[in-house]
N, C-alpha and C positions, 0 to 999 in steps of 0.2 A: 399415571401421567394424565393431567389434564390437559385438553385439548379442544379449542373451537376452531369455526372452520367459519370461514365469510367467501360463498361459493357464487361467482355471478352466470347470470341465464345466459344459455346460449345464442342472443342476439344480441348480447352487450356488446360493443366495441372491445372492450378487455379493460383489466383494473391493471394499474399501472405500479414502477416500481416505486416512484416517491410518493405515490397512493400505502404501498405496504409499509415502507419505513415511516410514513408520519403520520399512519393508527400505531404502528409498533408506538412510537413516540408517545401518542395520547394514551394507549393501554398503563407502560410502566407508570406513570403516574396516579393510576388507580391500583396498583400491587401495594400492600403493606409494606414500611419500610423502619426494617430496624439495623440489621448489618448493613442490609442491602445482598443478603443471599438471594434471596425469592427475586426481585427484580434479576439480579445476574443469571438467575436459572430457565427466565422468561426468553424463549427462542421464537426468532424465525424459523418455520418449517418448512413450507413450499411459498415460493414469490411466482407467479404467471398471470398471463392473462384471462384466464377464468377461474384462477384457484390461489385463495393468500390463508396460510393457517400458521399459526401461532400456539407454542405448548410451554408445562412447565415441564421439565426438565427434571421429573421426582426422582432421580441418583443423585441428585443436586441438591437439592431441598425439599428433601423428604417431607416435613412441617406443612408444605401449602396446602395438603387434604386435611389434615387438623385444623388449621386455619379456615377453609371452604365452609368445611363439616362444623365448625366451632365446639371441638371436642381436647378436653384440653383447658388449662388457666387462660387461654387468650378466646373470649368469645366475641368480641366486638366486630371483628371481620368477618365474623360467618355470613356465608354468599358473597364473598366480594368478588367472585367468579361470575357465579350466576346472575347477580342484580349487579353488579356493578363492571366489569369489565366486557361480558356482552351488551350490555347499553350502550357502554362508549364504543364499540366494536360497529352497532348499528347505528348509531346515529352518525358515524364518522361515514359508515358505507354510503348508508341514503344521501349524506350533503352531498358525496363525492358525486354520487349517479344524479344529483339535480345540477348539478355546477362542474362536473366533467373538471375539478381543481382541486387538488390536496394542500392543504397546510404548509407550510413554511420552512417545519424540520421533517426534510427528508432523508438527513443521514444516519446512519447507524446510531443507537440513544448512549447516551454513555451514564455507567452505575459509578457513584459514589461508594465505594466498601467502606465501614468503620467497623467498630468496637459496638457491642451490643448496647443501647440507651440504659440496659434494664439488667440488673444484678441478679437474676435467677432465670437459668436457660430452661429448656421444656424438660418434661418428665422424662422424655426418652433419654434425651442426651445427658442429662444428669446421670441414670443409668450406664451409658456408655464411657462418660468421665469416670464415674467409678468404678466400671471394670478396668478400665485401664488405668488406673490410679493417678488419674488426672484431678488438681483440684483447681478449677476456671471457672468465675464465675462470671466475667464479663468477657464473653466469647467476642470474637472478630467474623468478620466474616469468613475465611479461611477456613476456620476451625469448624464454623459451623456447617461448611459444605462438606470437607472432613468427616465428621460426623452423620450427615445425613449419607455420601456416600458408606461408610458402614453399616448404618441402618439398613439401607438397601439391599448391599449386599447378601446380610445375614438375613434377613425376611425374605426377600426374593430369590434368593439362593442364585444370586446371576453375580459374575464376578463386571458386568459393565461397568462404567463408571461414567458414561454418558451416554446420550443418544441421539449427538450429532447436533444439528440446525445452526444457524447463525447467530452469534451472542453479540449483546449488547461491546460496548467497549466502556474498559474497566479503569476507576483511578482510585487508587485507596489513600485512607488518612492516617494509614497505621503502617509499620515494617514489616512486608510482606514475613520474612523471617519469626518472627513471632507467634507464628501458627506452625512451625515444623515438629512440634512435642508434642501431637497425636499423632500417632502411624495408625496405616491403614492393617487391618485384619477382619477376621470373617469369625461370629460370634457360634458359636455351634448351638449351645443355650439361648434358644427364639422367646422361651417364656421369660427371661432373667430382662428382654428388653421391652417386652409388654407391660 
């Protein structure tokens, strides 16, 4: 699970909550977006006066460490964590502590889902379509959360399927229906999805 944390000193007045919703706002726009899984996986975790953290949601979207690490056919986003959504993280902090004023959207962000842009889904889940004799090759978002919570499951050996925080709010451009032809199960075989 990925996770920063934007902690302020104990003589600040306190960070605020349309402080924490409109970085949430500025963050998702530096997440990669192709279903729009990864954005939808991207949580609120704690909102307070000296503590606002933010994670991804890996039962979710397993993918975003391969995307981080850029290990994997997608290397273009590597570090988009590191260099890029801590940057906006800090630069959004520091304005807020010089001008004591957040941004404009301060309510919950809301993810677009669609259909994958791109006709060949990751190595992993190619693997897990073909254990389950799936053959999809223009995933949705659905399917791909689907997927990454099995990935989880069978590597982490944890039957979770989330771990809670505040989610974005969701509008998709496909029928939700459409992604119910993966069921969920627990791969006993770990090497078959390495």
């Amino acid at each position: 699970m990925a996770e920063f944390y934007v902690v302020a000193h104990e003589d600040w007045e306190g960070l605020t909550s349309s402080f924490a919703y409109y970085t949430w706002n500025v963050l998702m726009v530096g997440i990669p977006y192709d279903t729009g899984n990864a954005r939808s996986s991207f949580k609120l975790k704690n909102n307070s006066l000296k503590h606002i953290s933010y994670f991804f949601d890996s039962s979710e979207a397993y993918y975003v460490e391969y995307l981080e690490t850029g290990v994997g056919p997608v290397k273009k986003y590597k570090s988009f964590i590191e260099h890029g959504l801590v940057g906006l993280a800090l630069q959004e902090t520091i304005s807020f502590i010089k001008t004591n004023k957040s941004g404009l959207l301060t309510s919950r962000p809301t993810v677009v889902l669609r259909e994958s842009q791109y006709r060949n889904p990751f190595p992993y889940e190619r693997k897990i379509l073909k254990y389950s004799d799936k053959n999809i090759v223009n995933l949705n978002a659905d399917e791909r959360k689907k997927i990454s919570q099995i990935m989880y499951r069978s590597i982490e050996d944890s039957n979770k399927s989330s771990f809670g925080g505040k989610r974005a709010s969701i509008k998709r451009q496909y029928k939700k229906n459409s992604s119910e032809s993966i069921d969920y199960y627990y791969i006993d075989e770990k090497d078959k999805l390495l």
